[in-house]
PQR file with spaces between the fields and no chain letter, atoms N, CA, C, O and H, PARSE charges and radii, in Angstrom:
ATOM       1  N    UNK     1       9.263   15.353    0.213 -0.4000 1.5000
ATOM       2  CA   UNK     1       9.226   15.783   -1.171 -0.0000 2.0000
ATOM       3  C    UNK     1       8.239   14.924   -1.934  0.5500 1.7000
ATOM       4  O    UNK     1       7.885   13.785   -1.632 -0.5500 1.4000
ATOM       5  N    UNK     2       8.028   15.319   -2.498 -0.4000 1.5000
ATOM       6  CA   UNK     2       6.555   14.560   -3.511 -0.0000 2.0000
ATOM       7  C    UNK     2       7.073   15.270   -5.268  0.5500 1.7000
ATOM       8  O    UNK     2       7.284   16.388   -5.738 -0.5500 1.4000
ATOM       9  H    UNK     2       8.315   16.245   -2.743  0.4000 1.0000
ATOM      10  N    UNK     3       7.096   13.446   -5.902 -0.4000 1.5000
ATOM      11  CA   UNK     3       7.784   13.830   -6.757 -0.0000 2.0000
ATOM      12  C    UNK     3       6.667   13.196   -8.138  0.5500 1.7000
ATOM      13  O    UNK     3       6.873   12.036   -8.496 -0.5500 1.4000
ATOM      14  H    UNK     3       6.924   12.538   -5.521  0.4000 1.0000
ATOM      15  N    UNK     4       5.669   13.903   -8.761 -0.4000 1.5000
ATOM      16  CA   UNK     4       4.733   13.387   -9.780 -0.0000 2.0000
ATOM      17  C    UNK     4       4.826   14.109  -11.018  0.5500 1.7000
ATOM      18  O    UNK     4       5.113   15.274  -11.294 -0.5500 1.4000
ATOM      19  H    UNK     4       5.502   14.845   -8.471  0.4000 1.0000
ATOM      20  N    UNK     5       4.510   13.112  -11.677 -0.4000 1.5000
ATOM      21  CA   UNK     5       4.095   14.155  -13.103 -0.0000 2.0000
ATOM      22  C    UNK     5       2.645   14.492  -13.693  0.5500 1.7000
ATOM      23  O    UNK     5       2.254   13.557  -14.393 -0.5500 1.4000
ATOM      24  H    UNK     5       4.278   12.165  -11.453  0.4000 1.0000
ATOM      25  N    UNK     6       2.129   15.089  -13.651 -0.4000 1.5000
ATOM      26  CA   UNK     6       0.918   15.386  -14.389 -0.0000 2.0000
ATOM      27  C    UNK     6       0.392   15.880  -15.534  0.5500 1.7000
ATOM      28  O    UNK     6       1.117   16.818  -15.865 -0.5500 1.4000
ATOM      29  H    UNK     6       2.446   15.848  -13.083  0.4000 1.0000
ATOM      30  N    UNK     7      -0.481   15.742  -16.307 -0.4000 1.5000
ATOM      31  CA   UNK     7      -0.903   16.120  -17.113 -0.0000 2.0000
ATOM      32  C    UNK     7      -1.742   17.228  -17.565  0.5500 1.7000
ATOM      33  O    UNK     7      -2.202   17.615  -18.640 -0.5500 1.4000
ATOM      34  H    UNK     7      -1.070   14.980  -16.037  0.4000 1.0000
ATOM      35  N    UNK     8      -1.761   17.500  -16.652 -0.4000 1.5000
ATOM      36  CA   UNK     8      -3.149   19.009  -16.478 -0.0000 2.0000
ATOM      37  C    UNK     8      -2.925   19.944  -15.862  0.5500 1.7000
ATOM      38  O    UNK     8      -1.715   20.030  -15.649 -0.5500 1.4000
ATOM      39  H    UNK     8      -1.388   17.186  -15.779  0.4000 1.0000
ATOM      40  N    UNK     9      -3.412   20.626  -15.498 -0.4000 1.5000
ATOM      41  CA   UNK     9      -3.716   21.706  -13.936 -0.0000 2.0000
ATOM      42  C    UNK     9      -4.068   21.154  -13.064  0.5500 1.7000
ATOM      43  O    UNK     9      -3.516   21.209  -11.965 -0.5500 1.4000
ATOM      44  H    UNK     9      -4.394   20.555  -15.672  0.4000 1.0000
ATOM      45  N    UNK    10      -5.252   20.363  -13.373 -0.4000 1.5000
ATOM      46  CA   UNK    10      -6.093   19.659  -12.423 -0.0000 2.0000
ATOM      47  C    UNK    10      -5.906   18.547  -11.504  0.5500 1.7000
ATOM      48  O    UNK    10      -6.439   18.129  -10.475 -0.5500 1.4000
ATOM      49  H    UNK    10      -5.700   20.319  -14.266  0.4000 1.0000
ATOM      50  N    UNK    11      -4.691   18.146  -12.473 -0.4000 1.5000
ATOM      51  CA   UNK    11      -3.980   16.794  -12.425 -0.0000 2.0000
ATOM      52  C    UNK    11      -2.824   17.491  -10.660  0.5500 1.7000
ATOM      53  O    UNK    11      -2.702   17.212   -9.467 -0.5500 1.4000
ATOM      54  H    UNK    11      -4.258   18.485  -13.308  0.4000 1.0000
ATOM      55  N    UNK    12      -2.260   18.507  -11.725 -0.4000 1.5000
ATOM      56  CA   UNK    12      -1.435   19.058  -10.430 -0.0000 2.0000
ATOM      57  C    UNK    12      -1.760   19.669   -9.097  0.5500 1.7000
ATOM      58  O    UNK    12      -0.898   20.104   -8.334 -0.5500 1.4000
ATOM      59  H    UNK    12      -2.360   18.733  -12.694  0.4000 1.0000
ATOM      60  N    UNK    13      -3.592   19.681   -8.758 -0.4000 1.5000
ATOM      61  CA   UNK    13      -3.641   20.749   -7.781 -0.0000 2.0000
ATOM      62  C    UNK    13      -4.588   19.570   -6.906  0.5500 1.7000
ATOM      63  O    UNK    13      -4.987   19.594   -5.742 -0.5500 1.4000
ATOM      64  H    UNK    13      -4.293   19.328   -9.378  0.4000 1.0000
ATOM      65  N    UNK    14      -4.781   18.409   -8.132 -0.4000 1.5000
ATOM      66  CA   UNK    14      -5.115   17.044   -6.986 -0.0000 2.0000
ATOM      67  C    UNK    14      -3.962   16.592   -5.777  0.5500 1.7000
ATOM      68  O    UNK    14      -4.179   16.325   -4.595 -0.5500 1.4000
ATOM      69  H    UNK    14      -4.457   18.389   -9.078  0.4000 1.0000
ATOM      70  N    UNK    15      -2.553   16.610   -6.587 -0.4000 1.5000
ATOM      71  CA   UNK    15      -1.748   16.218   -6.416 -0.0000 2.0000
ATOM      72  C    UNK    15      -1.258   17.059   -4.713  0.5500 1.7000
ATOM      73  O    UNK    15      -0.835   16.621   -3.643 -0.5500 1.4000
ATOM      74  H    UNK    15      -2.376   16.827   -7.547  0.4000 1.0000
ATOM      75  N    UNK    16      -1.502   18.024   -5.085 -0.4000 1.5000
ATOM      76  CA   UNK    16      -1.068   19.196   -3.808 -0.0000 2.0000
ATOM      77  C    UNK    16      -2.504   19.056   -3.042  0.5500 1.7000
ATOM      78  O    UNK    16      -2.360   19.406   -1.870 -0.5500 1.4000
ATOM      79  H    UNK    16      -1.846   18.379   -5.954  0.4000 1.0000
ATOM      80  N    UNK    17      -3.345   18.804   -3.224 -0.4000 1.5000
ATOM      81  CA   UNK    17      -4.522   18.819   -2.264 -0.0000 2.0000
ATOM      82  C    UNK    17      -4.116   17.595   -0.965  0.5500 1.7000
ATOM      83  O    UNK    17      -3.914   17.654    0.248 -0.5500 1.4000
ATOM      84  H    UNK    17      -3.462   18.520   -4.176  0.4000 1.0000
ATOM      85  N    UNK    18      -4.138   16.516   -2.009 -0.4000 1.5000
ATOM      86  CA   UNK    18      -3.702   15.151   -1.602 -0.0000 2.0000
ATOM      87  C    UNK    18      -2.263   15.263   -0.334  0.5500 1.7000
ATOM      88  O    UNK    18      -2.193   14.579    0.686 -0.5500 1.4000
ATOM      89  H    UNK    18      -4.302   16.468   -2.995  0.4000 1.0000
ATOM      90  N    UNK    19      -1.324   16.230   -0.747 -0.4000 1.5000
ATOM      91  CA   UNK    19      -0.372   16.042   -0.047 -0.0000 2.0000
ATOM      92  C    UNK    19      -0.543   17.049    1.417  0.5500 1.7000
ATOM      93  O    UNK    19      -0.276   16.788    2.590 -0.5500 1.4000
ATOM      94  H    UNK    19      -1.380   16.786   -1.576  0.4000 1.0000
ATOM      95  N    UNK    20      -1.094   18.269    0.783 -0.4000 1.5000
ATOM      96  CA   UNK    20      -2.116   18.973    2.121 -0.0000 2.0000
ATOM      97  C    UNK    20      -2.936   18.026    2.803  0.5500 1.7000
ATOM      98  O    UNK    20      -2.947   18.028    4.034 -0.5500 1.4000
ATOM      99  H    UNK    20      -1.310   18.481   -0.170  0.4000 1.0000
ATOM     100  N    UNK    21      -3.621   17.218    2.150 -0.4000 1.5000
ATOM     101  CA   UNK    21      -4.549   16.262    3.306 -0.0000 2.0000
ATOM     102  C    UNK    21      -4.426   15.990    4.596  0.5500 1.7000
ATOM     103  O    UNK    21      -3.209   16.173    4.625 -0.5500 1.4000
ATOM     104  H    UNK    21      -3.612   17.216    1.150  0.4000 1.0000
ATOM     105  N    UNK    22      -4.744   15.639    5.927 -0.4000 1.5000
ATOM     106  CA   UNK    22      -4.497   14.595    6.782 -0.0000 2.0000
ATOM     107  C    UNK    22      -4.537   13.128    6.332  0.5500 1.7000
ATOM     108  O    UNK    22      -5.388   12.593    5.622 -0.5500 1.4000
ATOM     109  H    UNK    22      -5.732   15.490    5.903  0.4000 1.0000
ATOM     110  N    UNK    23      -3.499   12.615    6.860 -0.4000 1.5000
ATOM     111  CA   UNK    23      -3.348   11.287    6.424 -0.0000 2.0000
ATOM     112  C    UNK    23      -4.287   10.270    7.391  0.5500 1.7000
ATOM     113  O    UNK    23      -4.472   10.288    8.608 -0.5500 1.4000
ATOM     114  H    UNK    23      -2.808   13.049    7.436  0.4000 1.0000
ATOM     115  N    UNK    24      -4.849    9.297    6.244 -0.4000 1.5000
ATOM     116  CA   UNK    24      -6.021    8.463    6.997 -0.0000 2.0000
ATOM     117  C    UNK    24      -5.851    8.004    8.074  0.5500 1.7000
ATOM     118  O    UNK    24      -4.759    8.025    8.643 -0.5500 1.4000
ATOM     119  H    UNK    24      -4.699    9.282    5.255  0.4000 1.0000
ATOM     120  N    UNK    25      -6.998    7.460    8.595 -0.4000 1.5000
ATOM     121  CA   UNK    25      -6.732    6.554   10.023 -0.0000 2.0000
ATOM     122  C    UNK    25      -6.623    5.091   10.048  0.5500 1.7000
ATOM     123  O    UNK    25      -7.403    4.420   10.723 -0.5500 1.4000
ATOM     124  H    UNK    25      -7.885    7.443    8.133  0.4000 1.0000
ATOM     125  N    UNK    26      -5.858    4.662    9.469 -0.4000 1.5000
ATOM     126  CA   UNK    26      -5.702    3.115    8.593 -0.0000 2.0000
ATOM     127  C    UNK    26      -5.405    2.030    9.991  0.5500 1.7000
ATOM     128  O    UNK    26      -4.473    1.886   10.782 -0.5500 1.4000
ATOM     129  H    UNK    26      -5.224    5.207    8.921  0.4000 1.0000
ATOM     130  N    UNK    27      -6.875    1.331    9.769 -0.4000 1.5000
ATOM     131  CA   UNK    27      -6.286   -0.053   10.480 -0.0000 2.0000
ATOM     132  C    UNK    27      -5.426   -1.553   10.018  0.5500 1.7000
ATOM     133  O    UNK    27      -5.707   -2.725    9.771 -0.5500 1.4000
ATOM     134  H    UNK    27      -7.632    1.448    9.126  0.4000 1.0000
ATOM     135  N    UNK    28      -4.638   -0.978   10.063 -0.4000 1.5000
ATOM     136  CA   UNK    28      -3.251   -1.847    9.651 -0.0000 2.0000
ATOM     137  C    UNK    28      -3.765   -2.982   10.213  0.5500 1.7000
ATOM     138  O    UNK    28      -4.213   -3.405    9.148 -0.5500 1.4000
ATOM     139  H    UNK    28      -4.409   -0.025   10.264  0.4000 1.0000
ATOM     140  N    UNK    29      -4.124   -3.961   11.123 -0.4000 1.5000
ATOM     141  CA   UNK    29      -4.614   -5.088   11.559 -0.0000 2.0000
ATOM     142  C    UNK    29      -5.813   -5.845   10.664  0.5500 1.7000
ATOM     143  O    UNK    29      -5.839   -7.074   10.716 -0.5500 1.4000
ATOM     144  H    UNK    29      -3.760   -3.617   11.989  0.4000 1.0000
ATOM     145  N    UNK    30      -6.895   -5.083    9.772 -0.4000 1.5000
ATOM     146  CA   UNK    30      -7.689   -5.213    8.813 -0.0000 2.0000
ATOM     147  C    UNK    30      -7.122   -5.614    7.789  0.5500 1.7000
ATOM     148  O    UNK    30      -7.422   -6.611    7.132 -0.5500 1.4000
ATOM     149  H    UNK    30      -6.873   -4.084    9.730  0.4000 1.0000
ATOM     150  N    UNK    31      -6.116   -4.725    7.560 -0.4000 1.5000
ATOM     151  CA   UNK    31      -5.622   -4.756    6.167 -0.0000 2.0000
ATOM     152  C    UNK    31      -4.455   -6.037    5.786  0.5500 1.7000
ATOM     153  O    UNK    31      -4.167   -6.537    4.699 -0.5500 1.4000
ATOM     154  H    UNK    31      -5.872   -3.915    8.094  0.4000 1.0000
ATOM     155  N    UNK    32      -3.928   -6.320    7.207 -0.4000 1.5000
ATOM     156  CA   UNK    32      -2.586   -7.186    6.839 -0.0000 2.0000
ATOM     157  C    UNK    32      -3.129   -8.475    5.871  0.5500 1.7000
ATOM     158  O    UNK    32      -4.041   -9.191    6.284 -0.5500 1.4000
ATOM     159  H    UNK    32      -4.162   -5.914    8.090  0.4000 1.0000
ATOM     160  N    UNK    33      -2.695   -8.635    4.972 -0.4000 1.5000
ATOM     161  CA   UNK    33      -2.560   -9.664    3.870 -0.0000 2.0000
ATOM     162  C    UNK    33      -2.483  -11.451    4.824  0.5500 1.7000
ATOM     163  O    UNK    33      -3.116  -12.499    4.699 -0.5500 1.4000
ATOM     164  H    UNK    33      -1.954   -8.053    4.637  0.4000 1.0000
ATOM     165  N    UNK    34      -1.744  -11.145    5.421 -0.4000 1.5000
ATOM     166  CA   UNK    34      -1.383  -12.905    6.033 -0.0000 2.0000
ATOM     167  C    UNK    34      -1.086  -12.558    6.961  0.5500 1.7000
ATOM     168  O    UNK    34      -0.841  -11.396    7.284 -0.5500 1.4000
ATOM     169  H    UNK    34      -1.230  -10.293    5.522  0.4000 1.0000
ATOM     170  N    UNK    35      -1.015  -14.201    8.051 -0.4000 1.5000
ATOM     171  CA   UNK    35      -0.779  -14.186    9.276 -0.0000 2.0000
ATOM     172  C    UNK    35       0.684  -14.258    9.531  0.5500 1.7000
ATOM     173  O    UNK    35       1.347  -15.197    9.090 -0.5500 1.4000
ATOM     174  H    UNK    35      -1.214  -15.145    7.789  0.4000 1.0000
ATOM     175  N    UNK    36       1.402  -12.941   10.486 -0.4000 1.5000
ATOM     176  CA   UNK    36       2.140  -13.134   10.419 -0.0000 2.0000
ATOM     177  C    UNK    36       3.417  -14.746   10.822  0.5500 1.7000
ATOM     178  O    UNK    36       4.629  -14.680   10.615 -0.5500 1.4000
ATOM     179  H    UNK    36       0.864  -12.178   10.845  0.4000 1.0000
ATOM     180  N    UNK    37       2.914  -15.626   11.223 -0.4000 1.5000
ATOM     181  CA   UNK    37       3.162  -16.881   11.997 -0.0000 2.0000
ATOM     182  C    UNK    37       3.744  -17.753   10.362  0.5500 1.7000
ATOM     183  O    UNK    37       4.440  -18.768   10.324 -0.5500 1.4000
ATOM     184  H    UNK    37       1.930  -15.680   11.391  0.4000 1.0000
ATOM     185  N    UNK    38       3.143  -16.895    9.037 -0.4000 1.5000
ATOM     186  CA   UNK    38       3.370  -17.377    7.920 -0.0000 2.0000
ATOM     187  C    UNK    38       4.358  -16.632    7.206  0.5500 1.7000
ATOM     188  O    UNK    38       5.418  -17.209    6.961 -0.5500 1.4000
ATOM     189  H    UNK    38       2.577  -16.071    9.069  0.4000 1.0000
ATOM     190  N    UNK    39       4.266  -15.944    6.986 -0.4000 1.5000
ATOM     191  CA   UNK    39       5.065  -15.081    6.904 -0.0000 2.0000
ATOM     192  C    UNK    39       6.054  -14.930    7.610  0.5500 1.7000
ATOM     193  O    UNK    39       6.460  -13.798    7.346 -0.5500 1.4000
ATOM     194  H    UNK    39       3.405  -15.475    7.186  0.4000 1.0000
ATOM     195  N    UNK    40       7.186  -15.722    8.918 -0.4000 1.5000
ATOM     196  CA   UNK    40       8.063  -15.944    9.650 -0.0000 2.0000
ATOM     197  C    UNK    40       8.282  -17.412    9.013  0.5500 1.7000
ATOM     198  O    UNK    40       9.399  -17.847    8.733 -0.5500 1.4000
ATOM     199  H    UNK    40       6.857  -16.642    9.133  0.4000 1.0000
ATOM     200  N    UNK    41       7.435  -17.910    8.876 -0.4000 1.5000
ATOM     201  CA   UNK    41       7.991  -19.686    7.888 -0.0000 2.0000
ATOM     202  C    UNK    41       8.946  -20.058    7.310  0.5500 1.7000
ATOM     203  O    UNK    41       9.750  -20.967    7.518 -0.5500 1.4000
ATOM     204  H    UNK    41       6.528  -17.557    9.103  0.4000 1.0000
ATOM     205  N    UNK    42       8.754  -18.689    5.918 -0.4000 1.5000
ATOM     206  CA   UNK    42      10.112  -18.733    5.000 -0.0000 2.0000
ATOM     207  C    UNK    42       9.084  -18.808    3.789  0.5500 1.7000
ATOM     208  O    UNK    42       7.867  -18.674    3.917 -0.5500 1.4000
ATOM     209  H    UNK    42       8.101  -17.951    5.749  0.4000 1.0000
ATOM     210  N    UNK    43       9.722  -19.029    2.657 -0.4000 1.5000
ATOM     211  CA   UNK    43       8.446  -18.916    1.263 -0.0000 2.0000
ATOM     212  C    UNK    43       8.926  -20.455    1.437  0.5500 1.7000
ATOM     213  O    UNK    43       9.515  -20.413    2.517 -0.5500 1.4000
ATOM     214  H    UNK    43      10.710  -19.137    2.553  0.4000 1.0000
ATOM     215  N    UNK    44       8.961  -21.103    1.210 -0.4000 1.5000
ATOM     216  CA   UNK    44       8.926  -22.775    1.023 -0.0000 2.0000
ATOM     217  C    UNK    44       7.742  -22.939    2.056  0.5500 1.7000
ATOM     218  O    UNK    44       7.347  -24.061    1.740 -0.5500 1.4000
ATOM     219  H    UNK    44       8.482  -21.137    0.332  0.4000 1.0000
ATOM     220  N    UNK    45       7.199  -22.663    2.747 -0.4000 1.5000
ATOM     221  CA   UNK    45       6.443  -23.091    3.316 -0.0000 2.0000
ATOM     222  C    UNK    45       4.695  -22.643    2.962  0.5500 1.7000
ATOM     223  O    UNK    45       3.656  -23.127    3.413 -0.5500 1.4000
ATOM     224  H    UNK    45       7.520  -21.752    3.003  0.4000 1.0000
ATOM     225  N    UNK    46       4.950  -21.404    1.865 -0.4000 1.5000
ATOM     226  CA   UNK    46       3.903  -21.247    1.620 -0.0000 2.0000
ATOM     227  C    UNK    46       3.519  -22.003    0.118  0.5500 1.7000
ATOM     228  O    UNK    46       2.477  -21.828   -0.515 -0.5500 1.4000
ATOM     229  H    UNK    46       5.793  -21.011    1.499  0.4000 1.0000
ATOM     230  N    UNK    47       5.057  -23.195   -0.386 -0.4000 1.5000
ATOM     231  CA   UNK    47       4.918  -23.552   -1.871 -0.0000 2.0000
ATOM     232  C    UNK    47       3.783  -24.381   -1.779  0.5500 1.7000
ATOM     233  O    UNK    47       3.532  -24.626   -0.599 -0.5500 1.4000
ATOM     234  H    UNK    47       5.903  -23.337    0.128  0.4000 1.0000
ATOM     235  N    UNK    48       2.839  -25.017   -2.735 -0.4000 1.5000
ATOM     236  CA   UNK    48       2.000  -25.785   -2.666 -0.0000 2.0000
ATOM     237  C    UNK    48       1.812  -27.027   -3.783  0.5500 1.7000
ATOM     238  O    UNK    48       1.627  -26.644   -4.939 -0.5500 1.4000
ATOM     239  H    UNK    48       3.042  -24.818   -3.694  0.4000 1.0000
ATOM     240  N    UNK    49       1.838  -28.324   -3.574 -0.4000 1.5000
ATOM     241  CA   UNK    49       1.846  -28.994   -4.529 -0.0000 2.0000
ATOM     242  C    UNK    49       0.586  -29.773   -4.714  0.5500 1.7000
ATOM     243  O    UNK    49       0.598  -30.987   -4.507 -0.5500 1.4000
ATOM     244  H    UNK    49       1.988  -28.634   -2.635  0.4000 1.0000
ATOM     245  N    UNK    50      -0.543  -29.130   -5.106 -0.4000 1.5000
ATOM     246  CA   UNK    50      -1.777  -29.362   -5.373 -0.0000 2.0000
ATOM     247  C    UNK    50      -1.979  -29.702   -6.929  0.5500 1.7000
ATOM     248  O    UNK    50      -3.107  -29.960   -7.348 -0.5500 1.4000
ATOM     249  H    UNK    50      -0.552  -28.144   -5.274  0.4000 1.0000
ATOM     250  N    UNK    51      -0.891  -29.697   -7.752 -0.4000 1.5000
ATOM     251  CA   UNK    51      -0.741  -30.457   -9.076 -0.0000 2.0000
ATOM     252  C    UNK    51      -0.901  -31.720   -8.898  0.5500 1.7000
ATOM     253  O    UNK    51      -0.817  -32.493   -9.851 -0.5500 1.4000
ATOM     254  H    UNK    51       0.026  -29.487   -7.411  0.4000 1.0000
C-alpha cells in the first residue's frame, strides 16, 4: 500500500509512476554509513572526548 498526499495531479501520477517503477539496483556495501565492527561496540564507544 502506498500511502501519500499530494498536491496536484502531477504530484499524484509521479507518485503512481514511482510505485510502477522497477526498484533500483542499490549497492548496499557503497552506501553503508559505518563499519559494521562499530556499530556492534555499543554507542559509548563511538562517544568522543575531544573537548
Amino acid at each position: 500500500a502506498v500511502i501519500a498526499s499530494a498536491a496536484s495531479a502531477a504530484e499524484i501520477r509521479a507518485v503512481l509512476a514511482a510505485a510502477h517503477a522497477p526498484a533500483p539496483a542499490l549497492d548496499w556495501q557503497t552506501l553503508q554509513l559505518e563499519h559494521p565492527a562499530a556499530a556492534a561496540a555499543g554507542p559509548r564507544a563511538r562517544i568522543s572526548s575531544a573537548a
